[in-house]
C-alpha positions, 0 to 999 in steps of 0.5 A: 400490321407489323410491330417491331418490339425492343424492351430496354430492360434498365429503364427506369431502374434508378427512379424508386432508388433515388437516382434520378436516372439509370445512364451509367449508374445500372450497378449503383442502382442494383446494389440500392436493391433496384427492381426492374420496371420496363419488363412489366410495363412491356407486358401491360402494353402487349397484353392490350395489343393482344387484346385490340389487335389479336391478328399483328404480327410482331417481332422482338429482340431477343431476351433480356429485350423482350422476347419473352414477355411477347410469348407471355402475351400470346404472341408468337414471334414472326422473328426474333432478332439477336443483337448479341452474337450468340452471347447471353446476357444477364438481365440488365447487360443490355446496351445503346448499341444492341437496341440500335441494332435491333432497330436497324434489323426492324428497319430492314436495314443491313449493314455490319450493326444489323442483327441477326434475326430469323423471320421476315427481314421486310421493314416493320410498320411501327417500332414499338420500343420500352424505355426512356428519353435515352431509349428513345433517341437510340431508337430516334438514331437508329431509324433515322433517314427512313420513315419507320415510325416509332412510339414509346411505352414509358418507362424511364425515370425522365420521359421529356420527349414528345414520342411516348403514349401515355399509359402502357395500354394507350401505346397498345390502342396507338399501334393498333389504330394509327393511320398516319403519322407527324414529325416530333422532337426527341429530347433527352438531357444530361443526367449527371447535370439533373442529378445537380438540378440543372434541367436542359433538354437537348434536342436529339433528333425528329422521328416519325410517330403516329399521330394520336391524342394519347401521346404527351406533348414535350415537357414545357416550362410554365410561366407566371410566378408561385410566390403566392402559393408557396406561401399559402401552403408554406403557412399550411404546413407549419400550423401542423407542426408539433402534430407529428404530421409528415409531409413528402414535398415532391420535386419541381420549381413549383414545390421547391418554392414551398421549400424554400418559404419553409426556410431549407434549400431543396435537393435538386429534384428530389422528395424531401420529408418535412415533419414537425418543423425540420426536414427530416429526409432529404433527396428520399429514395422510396424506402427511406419514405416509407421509412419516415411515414407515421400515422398522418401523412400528405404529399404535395406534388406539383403536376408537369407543365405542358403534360399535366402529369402528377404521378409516373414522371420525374416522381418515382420515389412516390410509389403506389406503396408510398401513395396509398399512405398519403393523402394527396395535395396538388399545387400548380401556377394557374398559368401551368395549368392553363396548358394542360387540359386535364392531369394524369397519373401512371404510378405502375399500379393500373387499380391505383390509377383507377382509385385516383382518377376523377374531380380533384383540387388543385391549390393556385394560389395563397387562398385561391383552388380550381378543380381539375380532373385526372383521367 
């Protein structure tokens, strides 16, 4: 087995600092004191691969792209394809450009936008890539017209197509056990328009992927209405009101009802921070959470319809740090969670996902619970 690895090493940059996204807002996102999430999660993926599949070889794009967390990992490079003629790049000076060359390269395709690269130019078997639906549809662009299959290590802010495993270690079991693989869309949506809360996932191409069941399914959007609920956990909130509770409302349709029935407007899809009867942090970046956290506090999130996530997409403000603060409260329509067969958690803290994993409540209605479990 042959593993192309390519690592954007801005994805998900913006998630922790409130902005949604990194498209276009990398400086913005330093200047917030952003730290970098896809390296690490690179990591975790090729620790595993080392693990289950000691003998692959595998390429890399040069660093900031990867090269050295797949030495860090114990491999030692068959090529190391340079997209960035000889100039070094600083950690986040990384382009679609260059991870489409880099693809190219893998792909054993020549042409002016390949790379260059020492090592076997045969193509790879799979291109494992780190990132994104930006990352994705790069990789998707790059590959298309060959049957060079492709799978993502999440690690954007927004992850709605369906090429992604679902853990960084389940990428790692998927590339190493594969034996054929499907076509899948690949989405990606406009991100200024999210940040305004218009959600609008655009088709951006098909790719091969290898066929597993530790790969997420394309966000759905689940039917059936949430009146009833909000209005039960609404009532919920507001008899702890004067009791210097806190609570941290995550984003979605599903919570934003709950606010709505507390009488204020959501920010888009973003964490509000209710306390004692007011808001007192809208569109909160994970410090300005941890910031608001008193003595008592809870979340309320709402899982992903069609995916079943309820942390590690959509919700990076609510951090492993903010997480261990809260005690946890999960709210869904009974027909989101009709399309999921369990929930799933990835905070970028595997001991957390651990902790969190089991038999949980989930609440559906004014009254009404059903019990789900986080694998």
């Amino acid at each position: 087995m042959h593993v192309g690895i390519a690592v954007n090493p801005v994805a998900g940059m913006g998630g922790r600092v409130g902005l949604k996204g990194t498209d276009g807002k990398v400086a913005e996102a330093v200047e917030r004191g952003a730290e970098q999430r896809a390296p690490e999660r690179a990591r975790r993926a090729l620790d595993r691969l080392a693990a289950v599949a000691p003998d692959a070889v595998v390429s890399v794009a040069a660093d900031p792209m990867g090269e050295s967390v797949v030495r860090a990992a114990g491999f030692e490079p068959a090529r190391v394809v340079d997209p960035f003629e000889g100039d070094a790049p600083g950690p986040t000076d990384t382009t679609a450009a260059h991870t489409a060359a880099v693809v190219r390269a893998f792909a054993g395709l020549d042409g002016d936008d390949a790379a260059d690269g020492d090592g076997p130019a045969d193509p790879v078997d799979l291109v494992l890539f780190v990132g994104g639906d930006g990352t994705a549809a790069d990789v998707a662009g790059a590959l298309e017209g060959t049957d060079v299959p492709m799978l993502g290590v999440p690690a954007g802010v927004k992850v709605y197509s369906s090429v992604f495993a679902v853990s960084p270690e389940d990428a790692a079991e998927v590339a190493a056990s594969f034996s054929r693989t499907e076509r899948r869309e690949v989405m990606d949506i406009d991100e200024d328009a999210y940040r305004e809360g218009e959600v609008s996932p655009t088709l951006r191409g098909v790719a091969h992927v290898p066929v597993a069941e530790d790969l997420q399914s394309s966000k759905q959007t689940a039917s059936g209405t949430v009146e009833s609920l909000a209005e039960g956990v609404a009532a919920d909130v507001r008899e702890r009101d004067g009791e210097g509770v806190t609570f941290v409302l995550g984003p979605g349709s599903t919570v934003g009802a709950i606010k709505d029935e507390l009488g204020f407007e959501p920010s888009p899809i973003g964490v509000d921070v209710w306390r004692d009867g007011e808001v007192i942090v809208r569109d909160a970046t994970e410090a300005e959470i941890l910031g608001a956290l008193g003595e008592e506090n809870v979340i309320v999130v709402s899982p992903i319809g069609g995916q079943g996530f309820v942390f590690g997409r959509g919700n990076p403000q609510i951090s492993p740090a903010v997480i261990r603060r809260c005690d946890l409260r999960i709210v869904a329509s009974r027909a989101k969670l009709d399309d999921v067969r369990a929930l799933r958690v990835d905070t970028d803290d595997p001991d957390l996902d651990d902790e969190l994993a089991g038999w949980v409540r989930v609440r559906v209605g004014k009254f009404e619970t059903r019990m789900m479990k986080i694998v």
